[in-house]
C-alpha positions in Angstrom: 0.0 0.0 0.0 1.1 3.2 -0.8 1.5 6.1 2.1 0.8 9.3 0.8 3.1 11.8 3.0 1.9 15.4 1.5 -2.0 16.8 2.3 -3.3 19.0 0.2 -6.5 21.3 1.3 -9.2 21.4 -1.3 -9.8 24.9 -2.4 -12.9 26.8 -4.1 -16.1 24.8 -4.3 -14.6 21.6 -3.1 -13.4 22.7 0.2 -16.8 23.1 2.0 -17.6 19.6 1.4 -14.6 18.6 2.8 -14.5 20.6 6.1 -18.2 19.4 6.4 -16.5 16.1 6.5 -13.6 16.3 8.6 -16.3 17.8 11.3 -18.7 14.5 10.6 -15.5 12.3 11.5 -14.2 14.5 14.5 -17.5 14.1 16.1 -18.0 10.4 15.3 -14.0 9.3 16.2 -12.7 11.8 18.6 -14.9 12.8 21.3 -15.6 15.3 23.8 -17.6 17.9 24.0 -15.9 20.1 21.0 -16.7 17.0 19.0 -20.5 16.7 19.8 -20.7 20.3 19.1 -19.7 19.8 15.5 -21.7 17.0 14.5 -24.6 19.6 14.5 -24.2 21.1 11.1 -23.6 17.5 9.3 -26.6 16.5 11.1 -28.7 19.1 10.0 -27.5 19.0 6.4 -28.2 15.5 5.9 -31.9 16.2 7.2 -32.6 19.2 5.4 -31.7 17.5 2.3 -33.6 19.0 -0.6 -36.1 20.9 1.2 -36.7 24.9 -0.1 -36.7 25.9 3.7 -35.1 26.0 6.9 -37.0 27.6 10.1 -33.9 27.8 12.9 -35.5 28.0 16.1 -33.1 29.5 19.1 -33.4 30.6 22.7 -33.0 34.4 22.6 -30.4 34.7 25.4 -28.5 31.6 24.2 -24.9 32.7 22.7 -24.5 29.5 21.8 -27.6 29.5 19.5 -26.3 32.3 18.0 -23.1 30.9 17.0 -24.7 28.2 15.2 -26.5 30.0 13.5 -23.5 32.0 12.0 -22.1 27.8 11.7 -25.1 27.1 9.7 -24.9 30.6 7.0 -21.5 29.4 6.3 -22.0 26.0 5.5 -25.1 25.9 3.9 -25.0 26.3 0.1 -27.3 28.0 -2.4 -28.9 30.9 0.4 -31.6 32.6 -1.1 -32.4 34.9 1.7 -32.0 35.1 5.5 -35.4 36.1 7.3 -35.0 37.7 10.9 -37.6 38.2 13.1 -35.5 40.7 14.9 -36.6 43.0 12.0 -39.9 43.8 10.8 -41.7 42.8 7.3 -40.7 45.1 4.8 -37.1 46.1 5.5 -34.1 44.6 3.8 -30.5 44.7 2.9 -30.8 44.0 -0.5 -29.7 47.1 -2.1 -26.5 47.2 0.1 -23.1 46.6 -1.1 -21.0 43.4 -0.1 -18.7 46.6 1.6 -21.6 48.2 3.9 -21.0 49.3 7.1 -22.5 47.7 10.3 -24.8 51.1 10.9 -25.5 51.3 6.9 -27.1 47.3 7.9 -28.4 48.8 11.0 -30.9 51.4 9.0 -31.7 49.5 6.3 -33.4 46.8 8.4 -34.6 49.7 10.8 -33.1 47.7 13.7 -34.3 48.2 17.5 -31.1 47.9 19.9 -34.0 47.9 22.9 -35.4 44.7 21.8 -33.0 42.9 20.0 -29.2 43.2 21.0 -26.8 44.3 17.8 -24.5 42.8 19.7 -25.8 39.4 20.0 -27.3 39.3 16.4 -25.2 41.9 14.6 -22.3 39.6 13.5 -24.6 37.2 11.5 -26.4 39.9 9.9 -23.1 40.9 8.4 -22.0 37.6 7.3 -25.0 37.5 5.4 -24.7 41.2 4.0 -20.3 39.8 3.4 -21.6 36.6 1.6 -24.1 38.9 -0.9 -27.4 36.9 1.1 -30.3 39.2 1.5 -31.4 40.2 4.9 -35.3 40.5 5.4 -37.0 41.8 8.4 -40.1 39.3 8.8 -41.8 40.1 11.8 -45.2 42.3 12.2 -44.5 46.5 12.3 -45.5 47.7 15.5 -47.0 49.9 13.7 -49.8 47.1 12.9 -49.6 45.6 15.9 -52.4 47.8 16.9 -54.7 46.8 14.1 -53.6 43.1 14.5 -55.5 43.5 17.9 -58.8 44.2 16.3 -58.4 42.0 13.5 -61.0 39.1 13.7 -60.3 36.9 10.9 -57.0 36.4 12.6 -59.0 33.7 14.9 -60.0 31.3 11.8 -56.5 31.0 10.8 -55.7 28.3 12.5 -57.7 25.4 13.9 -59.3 25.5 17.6 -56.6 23.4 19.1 -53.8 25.6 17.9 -55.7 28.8 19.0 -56.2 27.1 22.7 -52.5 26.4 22.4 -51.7 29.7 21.7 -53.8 31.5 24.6 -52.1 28.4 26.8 -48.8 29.9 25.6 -49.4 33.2 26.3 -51.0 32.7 30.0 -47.9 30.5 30.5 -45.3 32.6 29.1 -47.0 35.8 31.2 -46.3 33.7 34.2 -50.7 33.9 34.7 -50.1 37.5 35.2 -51.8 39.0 32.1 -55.5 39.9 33.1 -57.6 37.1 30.7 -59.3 39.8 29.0 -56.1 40.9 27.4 -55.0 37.6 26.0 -57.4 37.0 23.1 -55.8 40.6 21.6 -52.0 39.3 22.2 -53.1 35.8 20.5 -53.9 38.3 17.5 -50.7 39.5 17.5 -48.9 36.3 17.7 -50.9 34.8 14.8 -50.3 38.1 12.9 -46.4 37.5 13.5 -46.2 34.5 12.3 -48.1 35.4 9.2 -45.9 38.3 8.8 -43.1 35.7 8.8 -44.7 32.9 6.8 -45.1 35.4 3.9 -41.8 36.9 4.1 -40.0 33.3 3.5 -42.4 32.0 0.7 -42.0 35.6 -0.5 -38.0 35.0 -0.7 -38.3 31.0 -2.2 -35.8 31.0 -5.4 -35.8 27.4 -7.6 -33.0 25.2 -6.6 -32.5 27.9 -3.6 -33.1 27.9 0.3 -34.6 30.5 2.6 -32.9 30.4 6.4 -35.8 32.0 8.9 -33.9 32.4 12.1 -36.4 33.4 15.3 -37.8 32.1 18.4 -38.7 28.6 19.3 -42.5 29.1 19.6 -42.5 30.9 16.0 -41.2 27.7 14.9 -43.8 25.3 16.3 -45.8 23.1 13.3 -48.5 23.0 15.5 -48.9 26.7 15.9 -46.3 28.7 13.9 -45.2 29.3 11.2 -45.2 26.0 9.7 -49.2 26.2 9.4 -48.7 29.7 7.5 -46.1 28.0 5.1 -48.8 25.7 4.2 -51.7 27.8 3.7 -49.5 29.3 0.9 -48.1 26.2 -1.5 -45.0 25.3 1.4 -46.1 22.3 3.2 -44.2 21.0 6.1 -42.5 18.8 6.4 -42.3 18.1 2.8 -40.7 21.4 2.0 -40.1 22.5 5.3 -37.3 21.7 8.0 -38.0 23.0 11.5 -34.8 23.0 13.9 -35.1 23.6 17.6 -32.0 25.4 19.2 -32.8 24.9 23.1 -30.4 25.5 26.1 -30.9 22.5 28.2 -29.8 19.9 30.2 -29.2 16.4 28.5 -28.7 12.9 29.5 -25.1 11.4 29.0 -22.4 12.5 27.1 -21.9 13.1 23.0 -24.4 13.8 20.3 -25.9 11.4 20.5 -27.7 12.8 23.6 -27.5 16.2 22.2 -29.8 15.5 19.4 -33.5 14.7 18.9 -34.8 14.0 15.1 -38.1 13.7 13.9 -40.1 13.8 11.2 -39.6 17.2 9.9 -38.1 18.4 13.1 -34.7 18.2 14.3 -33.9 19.8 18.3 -30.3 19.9 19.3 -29.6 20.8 23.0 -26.7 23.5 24.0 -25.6 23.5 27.5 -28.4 25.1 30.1 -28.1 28.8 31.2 -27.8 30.0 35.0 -31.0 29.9 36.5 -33.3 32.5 36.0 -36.1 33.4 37.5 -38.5 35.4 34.8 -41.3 35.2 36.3 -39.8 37.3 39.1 -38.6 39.9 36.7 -41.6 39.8 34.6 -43.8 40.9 38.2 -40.9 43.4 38.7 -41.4 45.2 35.2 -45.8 45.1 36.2 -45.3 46.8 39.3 -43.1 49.8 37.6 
């Protein structure tokens, strides 16, 4: 047998392929947490396959999630567009150069610092905006979040399950503090969203391309989300539709294997757990101001 003693990196197109494969065997041969880390983007790739669309679920305060999600823009080929919910419906990066400056991305996708960190979600806007990808805000103006409120068809969107999920949700996520009378508006408003978001990605479908949505878990949901909007409009999941679950948690044993959960048209990955946090303790200290 002959030993080769000289390596040579693949360049140009044929070097992504490769590094996605050196990751795949790291992770399977080596170990450790590093390791299991890894085998996240190979895993996701080979599930995605063909499918038009990719809904990346995260855990807002999760760095972690966020660094994947950079991991996931650079190694997943043919990117249509990348769909924020940090921005609203409308804006966009498109007519920016490849050159533009971080406060030149910052107005163009009318980005608010108060709600959404530039800090935390800055650098993969950039990549994008470095890489040519389109940016899209997809989430609801507040400017129609008013109107959202009023707007009855909103409640025969979705079936009566899904609606009694999402005033469940809301209770929940208020920590039972929201007076009941408020909740069917705020159930609006969430349906609206993920409309707002739905449209935004089958707006930004190319042939033979993919559109990346990155926002919350719950926006994510097949149940609920956005995954129902999808296929009100021609996207069915899971056919055309992969839905991945970022979620800061505690697993059981060591490796990927533990690490990762896949489904039929769902894939969840676990990153390490956060401190403990008490929200509902902050959420009755923001009612009382």
């Amino acid at each position: 047998m002959r030993v080769m003693n000289t390596f040579t990196l693949p360049t140009g197109s044929r070097q992504r392929p490769f590094l996605r494969l050196v990751a795949l065997v790291a992770a399977c041969c080596l170990g450790g947490p590093a390791a299991a880390q890894s085998s996240f983007i190979p895993s996701l790739l080979e599930t995605l396959g063909n499918k038009p669309v990719l809904l990346l679920g995260e855990q807002h305060d999760a760095d972690a999630h966020q660094q994947l999600q950079r991991q996931v823009l650079q190694e997943l080929p043919s990117v249509a567009a990348l769909v924020l919910e940090m921005a609203p419906r409308g804006t966009s990066t498109a007519s920016l150069p490849t050159t533009a400056s971080e406060p030149e991305a910052q107005v163009a996708l009318q980005w608010n610092e108060e709600g959404w960190p530039w800090a935390r979600y800055g650098p993969l806007v950039m990549q994008a905006v470095r890489a040519g990808i389109p940016v899209l805000g997809g989430n609801l103006p507040a400017s129609e979040m008013r109107s959202a409120m009023a707007q009855a068809s909103l409640d025969t969107l979705l079936p009566a399950a899904a609606m009694e999920q999402h005033r469940t949700n809301i209770r929940e996520g208020h920590c039972k503090l929201l007076p009941e009378a408020h909740i069917p508006a705020m159930v609006r408003v969430q349906v609206a969203r993920d409309v707002a978001l739905a449209q935004t990605v089958q707006e930004a479908i190319q042939p033979g391309r993919r559109v990346v949505l990155v926002g919350g878990n719950e926006h994510m949901r097949p149940d609920v989300g956005v995954p129902q909007h999808l296929a009100q409009r021609g996207v069915p999941w899971p056919a055309q539709v992969l839905v991945v679950h970022l979620r800061a948690e505690a697993t059981e044993g060591a490796g990927s294997a533990s690490n990762l959960r896949v489904e039929p048209g769902v894939l969840t990955w676990r990153t390490p757990p956060l401190p403990p946090r008490d929200y509902c303790a902050e959420l009755r200290e923001q009612f009382r101001r």
